[in-house]
VOKE-569314 format. One record per residue (C-alpha): x, y, z; residue number from 1. Coordinates in steps of 0.1 Angstrom, whole numbers, plus 5000, padded with zeros to 4 digits. Layout:
# residues N
+------+------+------+-----+
!   px !   py !   pz ! num !
+------+------+------+-----+
!    X !    Y !    Z ! NUM !
...
+------+------+------+-----+
***
This chain:
# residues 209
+------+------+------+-----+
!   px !   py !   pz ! num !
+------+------+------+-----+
! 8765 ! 2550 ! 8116 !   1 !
! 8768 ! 2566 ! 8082 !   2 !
! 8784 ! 2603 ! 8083 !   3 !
! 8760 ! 2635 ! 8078 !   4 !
! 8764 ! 2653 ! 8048 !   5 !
! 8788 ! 2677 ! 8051 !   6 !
! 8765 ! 2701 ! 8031 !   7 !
! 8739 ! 2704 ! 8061 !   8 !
! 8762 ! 2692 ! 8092 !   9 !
! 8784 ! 2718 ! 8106 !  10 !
! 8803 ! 2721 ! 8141 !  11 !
! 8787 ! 2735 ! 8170 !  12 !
! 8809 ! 2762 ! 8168 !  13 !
! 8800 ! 2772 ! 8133 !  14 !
! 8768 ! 2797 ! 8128 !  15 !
! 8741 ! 2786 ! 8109 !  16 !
! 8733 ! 2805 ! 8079 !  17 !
! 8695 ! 2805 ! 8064 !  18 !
! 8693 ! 2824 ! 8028 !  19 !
! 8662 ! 2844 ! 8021 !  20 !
! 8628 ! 2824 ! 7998 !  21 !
! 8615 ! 2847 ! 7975 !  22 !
! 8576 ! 2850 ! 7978 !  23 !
! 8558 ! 2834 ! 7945 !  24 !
! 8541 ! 2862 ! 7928 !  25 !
! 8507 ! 2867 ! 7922 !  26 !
! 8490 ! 2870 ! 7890 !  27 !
! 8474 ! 2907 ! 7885 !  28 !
! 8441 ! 2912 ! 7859 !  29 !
! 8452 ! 2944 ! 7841 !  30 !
! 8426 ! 2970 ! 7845 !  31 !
! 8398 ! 2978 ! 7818 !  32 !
! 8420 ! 3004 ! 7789 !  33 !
! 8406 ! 3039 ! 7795 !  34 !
! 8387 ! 3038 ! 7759 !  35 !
! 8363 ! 3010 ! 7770 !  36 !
! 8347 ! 3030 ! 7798 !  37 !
! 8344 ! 3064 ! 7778 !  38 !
! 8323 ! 3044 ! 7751 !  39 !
! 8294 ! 3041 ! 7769 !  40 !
! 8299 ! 3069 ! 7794 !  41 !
! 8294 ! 3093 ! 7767 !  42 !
! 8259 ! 3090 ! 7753 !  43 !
! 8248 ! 3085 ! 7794 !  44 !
! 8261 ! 3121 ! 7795 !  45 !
! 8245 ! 3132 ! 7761 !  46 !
! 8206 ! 3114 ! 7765 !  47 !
! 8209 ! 3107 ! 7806 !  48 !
! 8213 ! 3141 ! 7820 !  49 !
! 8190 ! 3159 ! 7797 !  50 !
! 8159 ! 3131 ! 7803 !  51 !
! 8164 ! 3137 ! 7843 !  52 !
! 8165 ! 3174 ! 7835 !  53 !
! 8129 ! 3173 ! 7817 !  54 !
! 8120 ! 3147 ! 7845 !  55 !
! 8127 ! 3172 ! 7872 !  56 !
! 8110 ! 3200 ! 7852 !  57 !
! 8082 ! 3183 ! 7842 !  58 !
! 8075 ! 3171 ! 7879 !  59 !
! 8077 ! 3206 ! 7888 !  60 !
! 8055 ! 3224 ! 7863 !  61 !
! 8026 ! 3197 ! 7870 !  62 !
! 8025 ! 3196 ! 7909 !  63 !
! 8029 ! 3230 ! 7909 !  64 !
! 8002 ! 3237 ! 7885 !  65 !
! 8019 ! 3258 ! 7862 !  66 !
! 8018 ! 3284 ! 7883 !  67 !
! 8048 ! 3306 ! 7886 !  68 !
! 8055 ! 3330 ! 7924 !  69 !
! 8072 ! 3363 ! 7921 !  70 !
! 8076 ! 3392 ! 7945 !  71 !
! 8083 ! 3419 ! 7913 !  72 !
! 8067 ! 3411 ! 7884 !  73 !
! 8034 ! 3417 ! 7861 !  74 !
! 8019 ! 3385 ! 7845 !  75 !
! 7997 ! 3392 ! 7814 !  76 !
! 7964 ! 3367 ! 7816 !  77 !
! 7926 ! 3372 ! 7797 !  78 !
! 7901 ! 3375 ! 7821 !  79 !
! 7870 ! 3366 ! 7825 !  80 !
! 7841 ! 3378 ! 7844 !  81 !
! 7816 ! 3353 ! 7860 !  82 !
! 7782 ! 3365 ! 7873 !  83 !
! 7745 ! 3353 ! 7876 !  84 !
! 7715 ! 3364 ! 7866 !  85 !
! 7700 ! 3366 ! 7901 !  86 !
! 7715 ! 3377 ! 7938 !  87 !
! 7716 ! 3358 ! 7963 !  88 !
! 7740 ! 3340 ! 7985 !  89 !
! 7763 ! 3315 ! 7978 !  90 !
! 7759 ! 3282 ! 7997 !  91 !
! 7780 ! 3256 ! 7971 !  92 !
! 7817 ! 3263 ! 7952 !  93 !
! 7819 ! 3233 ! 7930 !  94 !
! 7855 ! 3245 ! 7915 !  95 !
! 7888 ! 3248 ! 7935 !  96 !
! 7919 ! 3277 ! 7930 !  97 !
! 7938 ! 3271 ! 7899 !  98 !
! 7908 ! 3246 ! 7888 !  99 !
! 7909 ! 3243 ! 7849 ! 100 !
! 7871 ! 3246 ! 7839 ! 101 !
! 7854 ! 3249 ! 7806 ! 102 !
! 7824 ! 3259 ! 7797 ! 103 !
! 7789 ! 3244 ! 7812 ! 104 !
! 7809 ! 3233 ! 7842 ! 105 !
! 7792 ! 3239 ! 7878 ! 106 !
! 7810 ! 3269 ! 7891 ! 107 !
! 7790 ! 3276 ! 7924 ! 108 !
! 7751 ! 3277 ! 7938 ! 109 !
! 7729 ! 3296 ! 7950 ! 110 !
! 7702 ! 3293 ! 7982 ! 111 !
! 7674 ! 3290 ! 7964 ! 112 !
! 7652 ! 3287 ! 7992 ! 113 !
! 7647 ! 3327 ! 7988 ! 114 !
! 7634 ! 3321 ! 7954 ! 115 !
! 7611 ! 3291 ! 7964 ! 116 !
! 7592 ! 3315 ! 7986 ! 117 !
! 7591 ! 3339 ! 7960 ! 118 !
! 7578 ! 3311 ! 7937 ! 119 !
! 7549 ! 3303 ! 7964 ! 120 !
! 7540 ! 3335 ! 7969 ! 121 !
! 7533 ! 3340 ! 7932 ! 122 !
! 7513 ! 3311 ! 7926 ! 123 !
! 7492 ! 3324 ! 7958 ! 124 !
! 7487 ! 3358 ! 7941 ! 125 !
! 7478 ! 3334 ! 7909 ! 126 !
! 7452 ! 3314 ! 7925 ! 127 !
! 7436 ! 3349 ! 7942 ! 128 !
! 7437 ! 3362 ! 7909 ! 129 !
! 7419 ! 3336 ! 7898 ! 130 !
! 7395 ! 3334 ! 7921 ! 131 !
! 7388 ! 3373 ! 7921 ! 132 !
! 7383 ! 3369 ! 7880 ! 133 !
! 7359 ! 3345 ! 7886 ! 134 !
! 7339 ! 3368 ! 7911 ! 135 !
! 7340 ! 3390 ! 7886 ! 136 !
! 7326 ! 3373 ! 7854 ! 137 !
! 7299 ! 3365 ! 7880 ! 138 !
! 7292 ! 3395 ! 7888 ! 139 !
! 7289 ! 3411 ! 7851 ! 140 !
! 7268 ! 3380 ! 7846 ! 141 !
! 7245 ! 3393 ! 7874 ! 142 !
! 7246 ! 3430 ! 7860 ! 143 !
! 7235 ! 3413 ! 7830 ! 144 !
! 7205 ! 3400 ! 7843 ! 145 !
! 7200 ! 3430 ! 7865 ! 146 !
! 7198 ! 3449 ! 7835 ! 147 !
! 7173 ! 3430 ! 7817 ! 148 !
! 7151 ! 3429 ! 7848 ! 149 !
! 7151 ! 3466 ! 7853 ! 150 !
! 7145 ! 3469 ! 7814 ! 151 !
! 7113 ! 3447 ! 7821 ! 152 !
! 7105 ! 3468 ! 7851 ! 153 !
! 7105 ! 3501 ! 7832 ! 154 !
! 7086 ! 3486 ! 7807 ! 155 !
! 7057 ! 3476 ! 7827 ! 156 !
! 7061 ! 3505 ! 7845 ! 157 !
! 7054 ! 3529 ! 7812 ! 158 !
! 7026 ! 3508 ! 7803 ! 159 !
! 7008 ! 3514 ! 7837 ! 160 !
! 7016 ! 3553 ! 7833 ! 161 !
! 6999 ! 3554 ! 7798 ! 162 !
! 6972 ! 3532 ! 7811 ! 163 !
! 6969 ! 3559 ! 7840 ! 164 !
! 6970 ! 3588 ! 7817 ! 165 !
! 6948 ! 3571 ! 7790 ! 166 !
! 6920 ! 3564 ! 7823 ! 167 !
! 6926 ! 3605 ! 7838 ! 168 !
! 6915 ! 3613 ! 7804 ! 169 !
! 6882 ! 3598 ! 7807 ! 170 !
! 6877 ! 3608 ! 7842 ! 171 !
! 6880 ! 3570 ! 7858 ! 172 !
! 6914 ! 3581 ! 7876 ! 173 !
! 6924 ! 3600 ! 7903 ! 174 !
! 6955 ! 3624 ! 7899 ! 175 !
! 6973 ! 3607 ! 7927 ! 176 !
! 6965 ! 3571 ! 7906 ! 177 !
! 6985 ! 3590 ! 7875 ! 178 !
! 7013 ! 3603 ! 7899 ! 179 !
! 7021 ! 3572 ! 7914 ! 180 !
! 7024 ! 3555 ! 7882 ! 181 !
! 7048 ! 3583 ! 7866 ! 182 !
! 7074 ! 3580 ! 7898 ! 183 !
! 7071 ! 3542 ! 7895 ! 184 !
! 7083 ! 3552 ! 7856 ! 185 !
! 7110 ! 3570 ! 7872 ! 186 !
! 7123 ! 3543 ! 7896 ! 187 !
! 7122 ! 3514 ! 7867 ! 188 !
! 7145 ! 3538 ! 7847 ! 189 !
! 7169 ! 3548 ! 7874 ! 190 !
! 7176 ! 3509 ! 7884 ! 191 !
! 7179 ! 3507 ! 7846 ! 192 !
! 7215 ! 3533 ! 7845 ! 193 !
! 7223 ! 3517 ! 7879 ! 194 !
! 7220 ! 3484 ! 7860 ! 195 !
! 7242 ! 3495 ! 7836 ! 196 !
! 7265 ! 3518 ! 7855 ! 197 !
! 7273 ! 3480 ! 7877 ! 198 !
! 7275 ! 3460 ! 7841 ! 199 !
! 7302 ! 3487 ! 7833 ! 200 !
! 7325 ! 3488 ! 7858 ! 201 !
! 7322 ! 3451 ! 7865 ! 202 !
! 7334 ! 3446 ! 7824 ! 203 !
! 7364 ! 3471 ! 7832 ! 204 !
! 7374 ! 3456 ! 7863 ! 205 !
! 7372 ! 3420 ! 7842 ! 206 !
! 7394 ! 3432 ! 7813 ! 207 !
! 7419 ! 3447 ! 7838 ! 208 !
! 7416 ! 3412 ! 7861 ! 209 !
+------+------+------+-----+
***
């Protein structure tokens, strides 16, 4: 048999010594220089934090509705007083708080159904009014005639009287003939002013309706 090596054969009684391997080393990337990352980390700072600033204000100012709350202050503001031309009660608010309106915009209604009653209750005094004008222009119609037939009755009644009178002259009358004939003169021209005293107030009562 050939002999060991003498470089890795040693006598039982010799210790066996084992020297220490050296770990292989590991490449390392060096790390980004310092100047790189402050390039673009400076205009983030300058336009970045001032955009989410506005952001954030904007957000506020338009959910809030511009509106600012204070325990201790006075706020200056126009104002504006809104009124109707008629009362009543309010049934409908077309606008809501802190609603931005202009003008001709719905603000709120009224009941009308007071004011529809009202409405029918005029055009019933209407129609009666017209109604009672008509009864009237009738009635100064009738005057009219009533007149004229009380003129006629005068008439005939004169010419009876001075028919009478001309007859008691000649004796082929009797007194109570001529008397009868000079009341019946009397009566025709009394329905004649009552005639006319009707015609008149019917005209007034017309003109006033």
């Amino acid at each position: 048999m050939a002999d060991a090596d003498p470089k890795f054969h040693k006598s039982s009684e010799t210790a066996i010594t084992l020297e220490p391997v050296a770990a292989p080393e590991i490449p390392v990337e060096d790390e980004a220089p310092a100047p790189a990352r402050r390039k673009w980390l400076g205009p983030l700072l300058k336009f970045g934090v001032p955009a989410v600033l506005l952001a954030v204000v904007a957000f506020f100012y338009f959910t809030s509705g511009g509106t600012v709350s204070t325990d201790n202050a006075y706020v200056s503001q126009d104002k504006v007083s809104v009124s109707s031309d008629v009362a009543g009660r309010i049934v409908t608010v077309a606008v809501k708080e802190n609603q931005v309106v202009k003008k001709g915009d719905l603000l709120f209604e009224i009941d009308p159904e007071p004011y529809r009653i009202a409405v029918a209750s005029a055009q019933a005094q209407i129609a009666a009014a017209q109604v009672n004008v008509q009864t009237l222009q009738t009635s100064y119609a009738g005057t009219s005639a009533d007149i004229q037939a009380a003129r006629d009755t005068l008439n005939a009644a004169q010419q009876d009287y001075s028919r009478q009178a001309e007859l008691m002259k000649r004796g082929f009358t009797t007194r109570a003939r001529l008397e009868q004939a000079e009341h019946g003169v009397e009566q025709a021209r009394a329905s004649v002013n009552r005639a006319a005293a009707d015609a008149a107030e019917a005209r007034s009562k017309l003109a006033t309706g």
